[in-house]
C-alpha positions as a Python dict, from the first residue, in 0.01 Angstrom:
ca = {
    (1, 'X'): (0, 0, 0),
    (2, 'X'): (-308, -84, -176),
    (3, 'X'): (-235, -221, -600),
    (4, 'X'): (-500, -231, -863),
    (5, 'X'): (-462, -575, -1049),
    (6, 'X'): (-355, -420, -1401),
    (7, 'X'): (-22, -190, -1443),
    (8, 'X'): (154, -279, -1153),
    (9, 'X'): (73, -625, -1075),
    (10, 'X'): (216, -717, -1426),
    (11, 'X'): (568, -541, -1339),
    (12, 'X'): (550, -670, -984),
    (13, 'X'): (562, -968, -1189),
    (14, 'X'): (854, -933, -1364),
    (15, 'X'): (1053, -755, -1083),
    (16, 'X'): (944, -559, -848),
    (17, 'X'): (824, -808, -605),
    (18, 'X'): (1182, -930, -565),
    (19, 'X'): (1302, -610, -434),
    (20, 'X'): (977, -562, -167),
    (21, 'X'): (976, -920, -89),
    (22, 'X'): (1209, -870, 257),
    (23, 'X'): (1227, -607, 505),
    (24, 'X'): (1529, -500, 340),
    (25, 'X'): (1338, -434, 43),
    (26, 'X'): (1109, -263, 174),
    (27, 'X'): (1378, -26, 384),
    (28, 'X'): (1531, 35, 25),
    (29, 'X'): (1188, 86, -133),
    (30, 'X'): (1055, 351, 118),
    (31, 'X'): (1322, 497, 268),
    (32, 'X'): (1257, 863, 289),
    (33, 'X'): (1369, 1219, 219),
    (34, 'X'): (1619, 1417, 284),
    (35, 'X'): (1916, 1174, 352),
    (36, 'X'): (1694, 1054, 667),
    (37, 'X'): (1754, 730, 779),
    (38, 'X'): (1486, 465, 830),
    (39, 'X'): (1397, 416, 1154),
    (40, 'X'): (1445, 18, 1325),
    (41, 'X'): (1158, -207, 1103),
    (42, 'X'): (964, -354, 1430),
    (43, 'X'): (842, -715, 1441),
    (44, 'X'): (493, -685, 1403),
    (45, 'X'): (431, -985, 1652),
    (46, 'X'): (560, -807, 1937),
    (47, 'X'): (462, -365, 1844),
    (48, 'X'): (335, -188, 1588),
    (49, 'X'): (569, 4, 1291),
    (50, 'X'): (472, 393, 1232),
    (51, 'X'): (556, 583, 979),
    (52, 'X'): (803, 352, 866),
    (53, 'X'): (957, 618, 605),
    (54, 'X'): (1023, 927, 834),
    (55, 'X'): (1313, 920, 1079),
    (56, 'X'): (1093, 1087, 1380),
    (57, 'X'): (1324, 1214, 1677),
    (58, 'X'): (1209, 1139, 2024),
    (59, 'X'): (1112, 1426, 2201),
    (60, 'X'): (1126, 1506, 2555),
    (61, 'X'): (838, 1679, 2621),
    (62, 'X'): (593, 1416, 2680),
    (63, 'X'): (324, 1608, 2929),
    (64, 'X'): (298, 1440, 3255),
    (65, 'X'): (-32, 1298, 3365),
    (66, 'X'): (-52, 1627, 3573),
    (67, 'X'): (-29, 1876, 3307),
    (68, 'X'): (-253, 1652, 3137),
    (69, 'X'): (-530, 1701, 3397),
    (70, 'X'): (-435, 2083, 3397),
    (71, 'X'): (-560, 2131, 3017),
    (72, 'X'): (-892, 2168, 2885),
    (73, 'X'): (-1087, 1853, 2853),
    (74, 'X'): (-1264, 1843, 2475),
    (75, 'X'): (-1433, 1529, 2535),
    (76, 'X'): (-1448, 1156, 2436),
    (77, 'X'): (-1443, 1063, 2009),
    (78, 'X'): (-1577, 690, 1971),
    (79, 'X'): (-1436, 488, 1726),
    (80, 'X'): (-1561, 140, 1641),
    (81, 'X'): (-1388, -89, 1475),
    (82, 'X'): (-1624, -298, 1347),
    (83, 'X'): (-1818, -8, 1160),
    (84, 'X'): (-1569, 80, 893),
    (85, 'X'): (-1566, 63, 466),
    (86, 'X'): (-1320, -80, 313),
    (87, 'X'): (-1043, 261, 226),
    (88, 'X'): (-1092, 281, -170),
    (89, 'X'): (-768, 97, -314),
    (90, 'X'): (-662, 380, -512),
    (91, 'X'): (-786, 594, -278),
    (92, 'X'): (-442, 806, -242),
    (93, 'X'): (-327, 991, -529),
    (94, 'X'): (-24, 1324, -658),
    (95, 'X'): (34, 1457, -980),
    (96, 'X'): (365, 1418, -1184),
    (97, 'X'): (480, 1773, -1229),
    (98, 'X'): (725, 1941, -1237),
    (99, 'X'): (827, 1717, -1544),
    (100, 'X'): (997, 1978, -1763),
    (101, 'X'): (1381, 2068, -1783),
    (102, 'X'): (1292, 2459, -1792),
    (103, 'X'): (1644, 2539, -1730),
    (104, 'X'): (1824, 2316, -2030),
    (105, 'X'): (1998, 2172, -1686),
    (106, 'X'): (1897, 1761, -1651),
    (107, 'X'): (1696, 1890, -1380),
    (108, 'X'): (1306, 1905, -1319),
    (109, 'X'): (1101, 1949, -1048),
    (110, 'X'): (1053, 1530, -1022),
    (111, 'X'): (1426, 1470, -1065),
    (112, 'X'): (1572, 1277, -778),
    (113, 'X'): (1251, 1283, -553),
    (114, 'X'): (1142, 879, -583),
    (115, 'X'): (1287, 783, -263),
    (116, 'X'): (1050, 1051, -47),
    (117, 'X'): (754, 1034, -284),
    (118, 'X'): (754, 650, -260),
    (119, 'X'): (801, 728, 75),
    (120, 'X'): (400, 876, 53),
    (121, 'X'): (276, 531, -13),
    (122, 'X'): (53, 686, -288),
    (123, 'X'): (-210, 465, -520),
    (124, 'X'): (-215, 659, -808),
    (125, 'X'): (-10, 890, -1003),
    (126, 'X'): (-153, 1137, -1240),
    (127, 'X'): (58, 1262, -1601),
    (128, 'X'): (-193, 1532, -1630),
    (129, 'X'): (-240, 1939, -1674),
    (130, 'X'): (-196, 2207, -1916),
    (131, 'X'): (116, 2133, -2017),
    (132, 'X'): (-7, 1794, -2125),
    (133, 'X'): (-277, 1914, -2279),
    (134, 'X'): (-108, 2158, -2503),
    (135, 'X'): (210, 2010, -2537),
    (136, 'X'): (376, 2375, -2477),
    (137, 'X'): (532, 2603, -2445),
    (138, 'X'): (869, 2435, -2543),
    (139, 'X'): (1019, 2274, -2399),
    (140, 'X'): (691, 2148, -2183),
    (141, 'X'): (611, 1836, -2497),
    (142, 'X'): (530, 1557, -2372),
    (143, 'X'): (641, 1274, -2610),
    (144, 'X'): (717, 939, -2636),
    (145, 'X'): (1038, 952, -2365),
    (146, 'X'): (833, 1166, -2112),
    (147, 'X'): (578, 855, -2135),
    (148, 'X'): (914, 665, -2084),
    (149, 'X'): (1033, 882, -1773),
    (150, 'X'): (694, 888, -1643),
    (151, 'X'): (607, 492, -1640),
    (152, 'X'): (968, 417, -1495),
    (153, 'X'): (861, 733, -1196),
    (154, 'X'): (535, 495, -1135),
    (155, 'X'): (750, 198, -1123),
    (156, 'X'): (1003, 313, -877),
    (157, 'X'): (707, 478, -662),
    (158, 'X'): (518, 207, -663),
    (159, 'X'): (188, 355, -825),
    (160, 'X'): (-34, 343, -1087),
    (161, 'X'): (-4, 561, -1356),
    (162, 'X'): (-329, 759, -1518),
    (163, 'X'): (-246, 928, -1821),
    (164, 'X'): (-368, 1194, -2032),
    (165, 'X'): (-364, 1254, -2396),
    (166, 'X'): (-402, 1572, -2555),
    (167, 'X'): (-707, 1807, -2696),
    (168, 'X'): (-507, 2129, -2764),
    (169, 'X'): (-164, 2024, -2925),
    (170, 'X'): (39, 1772, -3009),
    (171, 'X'): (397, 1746, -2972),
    (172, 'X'): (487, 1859, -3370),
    (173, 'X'): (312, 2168, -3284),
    (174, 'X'): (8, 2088, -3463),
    (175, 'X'): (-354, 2062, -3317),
    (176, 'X'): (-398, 1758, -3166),
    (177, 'X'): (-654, 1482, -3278),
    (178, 'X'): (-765, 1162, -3192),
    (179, 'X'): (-505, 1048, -3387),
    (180, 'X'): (-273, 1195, -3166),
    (181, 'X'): (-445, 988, -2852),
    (182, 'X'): (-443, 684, -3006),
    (183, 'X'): (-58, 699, -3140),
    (184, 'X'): (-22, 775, -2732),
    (185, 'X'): (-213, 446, -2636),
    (186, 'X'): (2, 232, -2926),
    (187, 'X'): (300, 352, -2786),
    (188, 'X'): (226, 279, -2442),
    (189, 'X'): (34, -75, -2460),
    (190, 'X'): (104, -213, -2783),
    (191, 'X'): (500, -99, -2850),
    (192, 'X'): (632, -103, -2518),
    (193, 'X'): (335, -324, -2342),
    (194, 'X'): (263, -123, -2035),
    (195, 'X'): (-54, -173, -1976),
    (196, 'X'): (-161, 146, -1906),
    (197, 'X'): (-554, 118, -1794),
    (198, 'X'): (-629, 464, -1671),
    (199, 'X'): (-628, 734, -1923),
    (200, 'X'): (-807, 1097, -1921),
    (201, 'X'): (-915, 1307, -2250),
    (202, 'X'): (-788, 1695, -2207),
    (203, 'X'): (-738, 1915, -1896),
    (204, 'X'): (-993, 2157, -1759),
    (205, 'X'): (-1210, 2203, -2099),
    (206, 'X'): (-1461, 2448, -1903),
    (207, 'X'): (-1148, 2665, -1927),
    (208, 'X'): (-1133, 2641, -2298),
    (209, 'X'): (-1338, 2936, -2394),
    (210, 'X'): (-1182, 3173, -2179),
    (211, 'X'): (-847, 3087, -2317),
    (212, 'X'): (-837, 2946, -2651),
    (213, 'X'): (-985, 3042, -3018),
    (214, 'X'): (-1197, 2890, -3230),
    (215, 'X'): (-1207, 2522, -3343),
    (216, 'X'): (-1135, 2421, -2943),
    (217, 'X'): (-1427, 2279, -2808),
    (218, 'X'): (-1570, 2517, -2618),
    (219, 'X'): (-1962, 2384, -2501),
    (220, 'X'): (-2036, 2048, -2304),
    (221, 'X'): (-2205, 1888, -2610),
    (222, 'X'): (-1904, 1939, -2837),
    (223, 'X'): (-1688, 1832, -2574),
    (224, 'X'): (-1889, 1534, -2583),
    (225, 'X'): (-1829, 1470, -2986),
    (226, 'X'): (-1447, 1518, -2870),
    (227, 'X'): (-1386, 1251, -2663),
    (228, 'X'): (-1649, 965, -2807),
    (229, 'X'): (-1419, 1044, -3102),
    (230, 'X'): (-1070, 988, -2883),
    (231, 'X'): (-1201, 717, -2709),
    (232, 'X'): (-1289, 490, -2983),
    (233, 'X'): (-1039, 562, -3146),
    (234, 'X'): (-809, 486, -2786),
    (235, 'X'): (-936, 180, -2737),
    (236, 'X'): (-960, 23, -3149),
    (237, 'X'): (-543, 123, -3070),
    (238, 'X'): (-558, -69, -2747),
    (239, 'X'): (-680, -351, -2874),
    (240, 'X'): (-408, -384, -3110),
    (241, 'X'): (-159, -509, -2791),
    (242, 'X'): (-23, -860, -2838),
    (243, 'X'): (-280, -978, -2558),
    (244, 'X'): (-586, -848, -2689),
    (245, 'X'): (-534, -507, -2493),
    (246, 'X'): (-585, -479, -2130),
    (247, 'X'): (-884, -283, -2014),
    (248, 'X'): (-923, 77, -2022),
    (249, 'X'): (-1051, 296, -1780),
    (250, 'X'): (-1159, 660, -1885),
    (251, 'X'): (-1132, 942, -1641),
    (252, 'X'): (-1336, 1262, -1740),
    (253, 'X'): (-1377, 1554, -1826),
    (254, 'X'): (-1136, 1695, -1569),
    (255, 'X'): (-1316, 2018, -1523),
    (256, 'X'): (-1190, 2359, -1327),
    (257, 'X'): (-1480, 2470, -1111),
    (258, 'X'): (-1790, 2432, -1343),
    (259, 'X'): (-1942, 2159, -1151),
    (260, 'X'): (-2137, 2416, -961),
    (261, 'X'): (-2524, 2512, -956),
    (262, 'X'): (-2456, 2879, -1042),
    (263, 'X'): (-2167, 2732, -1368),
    (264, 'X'): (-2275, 2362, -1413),
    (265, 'X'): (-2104, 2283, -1692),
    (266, 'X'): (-2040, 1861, -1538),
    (267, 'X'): (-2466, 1784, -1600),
    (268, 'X'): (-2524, 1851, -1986),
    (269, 'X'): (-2145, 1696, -2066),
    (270, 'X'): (-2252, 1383, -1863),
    (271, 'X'): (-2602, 1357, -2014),
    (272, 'X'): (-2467, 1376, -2376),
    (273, 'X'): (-2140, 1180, -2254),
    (274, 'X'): (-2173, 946, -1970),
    (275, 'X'): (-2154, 630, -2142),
    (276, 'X'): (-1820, 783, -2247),
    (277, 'X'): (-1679, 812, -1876),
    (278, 'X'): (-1594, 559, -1618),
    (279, 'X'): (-1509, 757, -1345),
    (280, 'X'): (-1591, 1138, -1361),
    (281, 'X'): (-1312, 1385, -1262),
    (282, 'X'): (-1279, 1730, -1146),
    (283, 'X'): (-1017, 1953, -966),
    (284, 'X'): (-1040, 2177, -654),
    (285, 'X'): (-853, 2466, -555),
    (286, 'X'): (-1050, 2695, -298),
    (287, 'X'): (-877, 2958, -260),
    (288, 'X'): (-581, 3234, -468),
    (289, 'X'): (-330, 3433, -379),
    (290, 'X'): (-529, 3746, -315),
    (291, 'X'): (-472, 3909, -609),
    (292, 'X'): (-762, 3771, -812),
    (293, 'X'): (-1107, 3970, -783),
    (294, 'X'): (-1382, 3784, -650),
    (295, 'X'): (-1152, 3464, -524),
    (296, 'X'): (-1099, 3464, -186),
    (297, 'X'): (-763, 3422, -83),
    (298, 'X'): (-555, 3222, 123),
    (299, 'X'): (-585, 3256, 519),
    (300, 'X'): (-571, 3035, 781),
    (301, 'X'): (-914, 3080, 896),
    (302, 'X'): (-983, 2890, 532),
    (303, 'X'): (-720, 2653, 573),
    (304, 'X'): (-908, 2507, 929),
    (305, 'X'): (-1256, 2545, 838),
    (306, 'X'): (-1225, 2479, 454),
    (307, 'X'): (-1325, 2069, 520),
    (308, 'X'): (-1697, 2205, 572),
    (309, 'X'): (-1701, 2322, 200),
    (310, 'X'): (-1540, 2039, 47),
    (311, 'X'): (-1787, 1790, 216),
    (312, 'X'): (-2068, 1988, 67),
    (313, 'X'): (-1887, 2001, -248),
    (314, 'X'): (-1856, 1651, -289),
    (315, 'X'): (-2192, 1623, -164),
    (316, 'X'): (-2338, 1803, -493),
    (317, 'X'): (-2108, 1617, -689),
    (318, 'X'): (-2213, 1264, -609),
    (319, 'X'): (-2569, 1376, -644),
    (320, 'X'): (-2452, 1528, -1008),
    (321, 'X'): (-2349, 1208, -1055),
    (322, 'X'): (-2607, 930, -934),
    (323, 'X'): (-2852, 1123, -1138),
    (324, 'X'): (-2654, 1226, -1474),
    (325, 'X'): (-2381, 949, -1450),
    (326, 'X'): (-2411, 555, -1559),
    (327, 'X'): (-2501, 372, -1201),
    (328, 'X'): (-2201, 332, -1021),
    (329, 'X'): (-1980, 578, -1160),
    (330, 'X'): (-1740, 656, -918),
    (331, 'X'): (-1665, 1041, -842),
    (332, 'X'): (-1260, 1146, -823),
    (333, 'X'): (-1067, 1456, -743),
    (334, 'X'): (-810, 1476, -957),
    (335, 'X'): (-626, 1793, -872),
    (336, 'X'): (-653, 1944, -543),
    (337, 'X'): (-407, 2248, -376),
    (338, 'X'): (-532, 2500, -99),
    (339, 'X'): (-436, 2731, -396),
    (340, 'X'): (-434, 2751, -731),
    (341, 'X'): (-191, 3051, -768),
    (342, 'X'): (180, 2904, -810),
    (343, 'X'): (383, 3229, -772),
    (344, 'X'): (459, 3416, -458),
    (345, 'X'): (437, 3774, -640),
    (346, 'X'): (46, 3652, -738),
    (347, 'X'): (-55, 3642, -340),
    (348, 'X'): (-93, 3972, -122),
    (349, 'X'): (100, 3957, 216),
    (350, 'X'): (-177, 3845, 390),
    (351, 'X'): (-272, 3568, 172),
    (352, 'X'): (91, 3436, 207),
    (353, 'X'): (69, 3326, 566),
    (354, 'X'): (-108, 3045, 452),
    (355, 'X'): (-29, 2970, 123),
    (356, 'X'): (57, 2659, 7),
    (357, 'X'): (440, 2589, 140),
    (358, 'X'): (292, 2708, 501),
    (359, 'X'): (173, 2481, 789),
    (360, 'X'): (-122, 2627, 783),
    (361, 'X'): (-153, 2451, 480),
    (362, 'X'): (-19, 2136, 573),
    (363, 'X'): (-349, 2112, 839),
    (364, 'X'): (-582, 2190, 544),
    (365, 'X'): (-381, 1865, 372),
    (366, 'X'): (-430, 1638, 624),
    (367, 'X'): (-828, 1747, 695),
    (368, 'X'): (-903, 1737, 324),
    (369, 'X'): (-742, 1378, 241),
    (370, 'X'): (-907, 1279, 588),
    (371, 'X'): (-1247, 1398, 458),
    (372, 'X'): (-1248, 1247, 70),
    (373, 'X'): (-1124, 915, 235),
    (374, 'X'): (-1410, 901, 435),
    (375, 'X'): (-1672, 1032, 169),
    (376, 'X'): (-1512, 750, -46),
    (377, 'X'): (-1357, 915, -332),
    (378, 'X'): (-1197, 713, -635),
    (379, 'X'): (-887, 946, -529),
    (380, 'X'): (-790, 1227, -428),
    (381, 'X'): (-472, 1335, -617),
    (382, 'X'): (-286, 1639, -513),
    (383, 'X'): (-109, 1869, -732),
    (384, 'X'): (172, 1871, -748),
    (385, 'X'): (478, 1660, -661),
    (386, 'X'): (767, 1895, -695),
    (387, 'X'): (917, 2203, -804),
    (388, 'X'): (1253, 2318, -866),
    (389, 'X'): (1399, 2635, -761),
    (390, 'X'): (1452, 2755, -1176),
    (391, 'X'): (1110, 2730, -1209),
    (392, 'X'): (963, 2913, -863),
    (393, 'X'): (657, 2756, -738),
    (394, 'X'): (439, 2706, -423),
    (395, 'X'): (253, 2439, -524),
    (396, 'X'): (515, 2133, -484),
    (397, 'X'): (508, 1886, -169),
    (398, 'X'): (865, 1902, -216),
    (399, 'X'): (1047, 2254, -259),
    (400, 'X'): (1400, 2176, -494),
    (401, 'X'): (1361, 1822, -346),
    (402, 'X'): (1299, 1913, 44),
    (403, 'X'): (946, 1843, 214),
    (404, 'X'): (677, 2143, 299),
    (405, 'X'): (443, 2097, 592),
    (406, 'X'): (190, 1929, 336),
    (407, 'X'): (432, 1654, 243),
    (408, 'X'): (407, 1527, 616),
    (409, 'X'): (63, 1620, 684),
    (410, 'X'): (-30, 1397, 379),
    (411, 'X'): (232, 1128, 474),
    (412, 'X'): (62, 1050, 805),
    (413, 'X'): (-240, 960, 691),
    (414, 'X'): (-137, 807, 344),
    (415, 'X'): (179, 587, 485),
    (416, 'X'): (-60, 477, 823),
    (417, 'X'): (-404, 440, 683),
    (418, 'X'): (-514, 35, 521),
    (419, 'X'): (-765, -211, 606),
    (420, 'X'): (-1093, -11, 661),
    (421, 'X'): (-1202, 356, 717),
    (422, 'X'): (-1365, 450, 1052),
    (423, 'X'): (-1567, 731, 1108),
    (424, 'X'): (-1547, 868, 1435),
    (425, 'X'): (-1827, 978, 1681),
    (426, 'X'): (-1825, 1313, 1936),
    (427, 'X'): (-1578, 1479, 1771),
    (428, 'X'): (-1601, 1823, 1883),
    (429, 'X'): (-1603, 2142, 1763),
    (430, 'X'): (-1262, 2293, 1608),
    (431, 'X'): (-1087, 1956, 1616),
    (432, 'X'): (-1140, 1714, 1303),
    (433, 'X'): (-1055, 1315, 1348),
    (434, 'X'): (-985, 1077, 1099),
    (435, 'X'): (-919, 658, 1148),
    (436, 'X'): (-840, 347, 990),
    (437, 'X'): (-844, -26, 1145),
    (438, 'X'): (-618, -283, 1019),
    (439, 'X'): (-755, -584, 1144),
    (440, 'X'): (-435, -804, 978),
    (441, 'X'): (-214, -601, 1161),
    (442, 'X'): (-413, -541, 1483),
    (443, 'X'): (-412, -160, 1511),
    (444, 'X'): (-581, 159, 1482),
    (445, 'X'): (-447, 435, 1334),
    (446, 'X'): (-565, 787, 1394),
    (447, 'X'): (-514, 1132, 1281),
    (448, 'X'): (-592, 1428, 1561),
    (449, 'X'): (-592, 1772, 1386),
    (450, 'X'): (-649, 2062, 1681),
    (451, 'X'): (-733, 2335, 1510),
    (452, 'X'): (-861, 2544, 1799),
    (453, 'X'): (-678, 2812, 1989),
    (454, 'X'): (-658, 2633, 2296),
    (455, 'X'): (-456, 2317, 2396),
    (456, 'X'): (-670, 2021, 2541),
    (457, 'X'): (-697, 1680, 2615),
    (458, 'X'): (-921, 1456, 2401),
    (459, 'X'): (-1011, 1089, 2492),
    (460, 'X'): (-945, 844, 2257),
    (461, 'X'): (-1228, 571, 2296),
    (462, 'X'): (-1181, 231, 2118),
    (463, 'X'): (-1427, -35, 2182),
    (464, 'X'): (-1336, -216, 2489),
    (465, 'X'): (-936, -143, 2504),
    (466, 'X'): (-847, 128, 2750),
    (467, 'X'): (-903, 447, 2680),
    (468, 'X'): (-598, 717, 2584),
    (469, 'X'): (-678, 1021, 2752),
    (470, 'X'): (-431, 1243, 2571),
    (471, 'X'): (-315, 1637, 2541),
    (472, 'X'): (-368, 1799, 2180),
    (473, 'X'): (-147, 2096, 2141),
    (474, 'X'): (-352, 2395, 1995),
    (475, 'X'): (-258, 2395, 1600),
    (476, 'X'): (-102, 2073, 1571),
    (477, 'X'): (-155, 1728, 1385),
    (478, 'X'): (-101, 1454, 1596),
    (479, 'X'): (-71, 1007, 1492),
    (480, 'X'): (-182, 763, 1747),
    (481, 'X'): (-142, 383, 1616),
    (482, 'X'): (-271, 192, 1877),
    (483, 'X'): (-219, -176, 1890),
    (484, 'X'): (-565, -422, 2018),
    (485, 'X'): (-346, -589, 2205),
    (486, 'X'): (-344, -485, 2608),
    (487, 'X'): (-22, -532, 2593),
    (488, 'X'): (126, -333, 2308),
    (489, 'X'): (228, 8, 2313),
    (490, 'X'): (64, 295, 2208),
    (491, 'X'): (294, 522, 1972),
    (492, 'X'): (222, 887, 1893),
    (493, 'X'): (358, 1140, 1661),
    (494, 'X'): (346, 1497, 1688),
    (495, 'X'): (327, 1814, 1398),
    (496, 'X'): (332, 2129, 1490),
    (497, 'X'): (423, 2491, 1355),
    (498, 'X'): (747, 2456, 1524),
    (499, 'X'): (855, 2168, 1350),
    (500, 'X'): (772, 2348, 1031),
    (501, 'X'): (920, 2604, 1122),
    (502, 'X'): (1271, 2414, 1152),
    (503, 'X'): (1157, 2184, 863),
    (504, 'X'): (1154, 1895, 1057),
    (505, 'X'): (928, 1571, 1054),
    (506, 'X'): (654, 1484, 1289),
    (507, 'X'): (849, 1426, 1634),
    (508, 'X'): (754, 1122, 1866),
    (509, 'X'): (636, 1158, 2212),
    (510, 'X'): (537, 856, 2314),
}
């Protein structure tokens, strides 16, 4: 698990490193789900620990070398150790919602879940959305102990928090002002010294015109005015903390969809703006429910072949933002579902076979983090954590505190992937790999998705250690951590619609 040097490295400082410090620790930190118990914690010197927060059942199914041979053969994918990037350290990201107590009850969608979401290994952790952004409807405010809840939720995850302060309302029930952003960042940093460096400025403002009146900023250049006026103001409050005030990072402008050549609202905000933003930020939701005209809805040819159009998304984006963005700007996706539709009566029958709790989904999870690791985003940050069953929704990774397919989907790339990101070669057509090389721990790991019809073998080339010729059940997502020594034992770790279907974890077969 990858740490920036600000939030969390001052309250590893003053606590946390105690806890991780042992392997007991770390069985109490990351411990998973579900009232699963942790697998045995193997000594590195002698094998290779996988998925350390899953208890995986050992299956009996293992195909024999001839029913290997029997299968399809789909080829040879390279992978080359020595050719990798360094995986962004924050590359791995969710959002913090379901926060609200809907039902007057004690209980919200994040209630109870720490243990399996720090169980995701994620980097960053995102306070973020409407309901942040117009502190409402009641009881959705977001005050001073929901900055509280939320900081002590990083803490116990183990990421870093990015925050976001309000253009809409504030918590009185009053417009909010800059005012309102900085009383945020004294409460945060100065009062309670949290050290908070990542914060964002309002939530989807190319929605604004559609949905709010007048006095909201509605056009790119007034957004602009908006948030030079919060951030100054954000960071003359920051500054105010007893050591000076830690440095701030701003994440903007969080936009729906209008980062597109036909509704490009991202260019003119970042050529009035971009000495304003330190890492520009938008969200991505392909597909509805159905119901919506002229949004296509959720199937599962989308769900396998979506990973084209968010490479050629991101694509246009980093070319928005090399030539409208200070040099270096990094480029994050801040909110990302298969769907943006949250309730099951907004998607038509057909859309529901693969909506968002579906594996179907769970592939498209996998492919897309997969795919923004290896283009390098700042993050990728999925929405949303949880939901509880008084306030139905689709979107949570965990259903009233029990994993969907995309919670383990996500879980074996973000709990398995460190050191450096490879890029395979010969990958073929309707099968997408993804790999990591942790040369301090002396193994690959890599993700198989086989999202063809057919089963098939694929061979599994790594420099000059032996190659795994191995079968690749048709729909599935399949783990191979594979240790550079000769001597160590390849382990692998199997996900299909069966296993979702019985809401089980990835089973081992080798």
């Amino acid at each position: 698990m990858a740490y920036s040097t600000g939030f969390l490295a001052h309250w590893i400082r003053i606590g946390i490193a105690a806890m991780v410090g042992s392997t007991a620790g770390v069985a109490a930190m990351f411990a998973c789900s579900s009232n699963q118990a942790m697998p045995p914690v193997v000594d590195a010197g002698t094998d290779v620990a996988i998925v350390p927060d899953v208890q995986l059942s050992q299956s009996s199914d293992v195909v024999d070398a001839g029913a290997v041979l029997a299968l399809p053969d789909a080829g040879t994918v390279l992978i080359s150790r020595d050719s990798g990037t360094s995986l962004s350290p924050l590359a791995i990201g969710h959002n913090y919602w379901d926060w609200v107590d809907w039902a007057g009850d004690g209980v919200t969608g994040v209630t109870g879940t720490e243990t399996s979401v720090a169980a995701l290994h994620l980097n960053v952790l995102r306070a973020g959305g409407n309901a942040n952004d117009t502190n409402g409807p009641l009881p959705a405010v977001f005050d001073t102990s929901q900055i509280d809840a939320f900081v002590a939720y990083c803490i116990s995850v183990g990421a870093e928090p990015i925050l976001q302060v309000p253009i809409l309302g504030d918590g009185d029930g009053g417009p909010a002002t800059a005012q309102t952003a900085a009383d945020m960042v004294t409460y945060a940093n100065v009062t309670k010294g949290y050290g908070i460096q990542y914060w964002e400025i309002g939530n989807e403002p190319d929605l604004y015109s559609r949905s709010y009146d007048a006095g909201v900023p509605l056009t790119p250049a007034e957004l602009c005015t908006v948030y030079q006026s919060y951030e100054a103001a954000m960071t003359a409050a920051n500054a105010a903390a007893p050591d000076g005030g830690g440095p701030m990072t701003f994440l903007g402008p969080e936009l729906s969809y209008q980062y597109i050549p036909s509704a490009d609202y991202l260019t003119p905000f970042l050529d009035a703006c971009k000495d304003s933003v330190d890492i520009v930020s938008v969200h991505r939701y392909p597909f509805g429910g159905g119901t919506e005209q002229g949004v296509p809805g959720t199937s599962i040819e989308g769900a396998l072949t979506d990973v084209t159009s968010f490479r050629s998304t991101i694509a246009s984006l980093k070319s928005i933002v090399a030539g409208h963005a200070r040099p270096g700007t990094p480029l994050a996706v801040t909110e990302a579902n298969i769907s943006f539709d949250y309730q099951v009566s907004a998607y038509t029958d057909a859309a529901l076979v693969a909506a968002p709790t579906t594996f179907y989904a769970g592939l498209w999870t996998a492919d897309i983090l997969g795919a923004s690791i290896e283009t390098g985003l700042w993050t990728l940050a999925f929405w949303d954590i949880g939901d509880p069953s008084t306030a139905p929704s689709l979107l949570g990774f965990l259903q009233s505190g029990q994993p969907v397919p995309a919670y383990y989907a996500m879980q074996m790339i973000s709990a398995n992937f460190r050191g450096n990101v490879i890029v395979p070669t010969g990958v073929p057509t309707g099968f997408s790999v993804y790999a990591s090389y942790d040369a301090a721990g002396g193994s690959t790991a890599v993700v198989v998705l086989n999202k063809s019809a057919p089963a098939s073998t694929l061979t599994v080339a790594i420099d000059s250690l032996s190659f795994q010729s191995l079968s690749f059940p048709a729909l599935s997502a399949t783990l191979l951590e594979i240790p550079d020594s000769p001597s160590g034992t390849t382990h692998v770790f199997r996900y299909t619609q069966d296993e979702a279907e019985a809401g089980a974890p990835p089973v081992m077969v080798q």
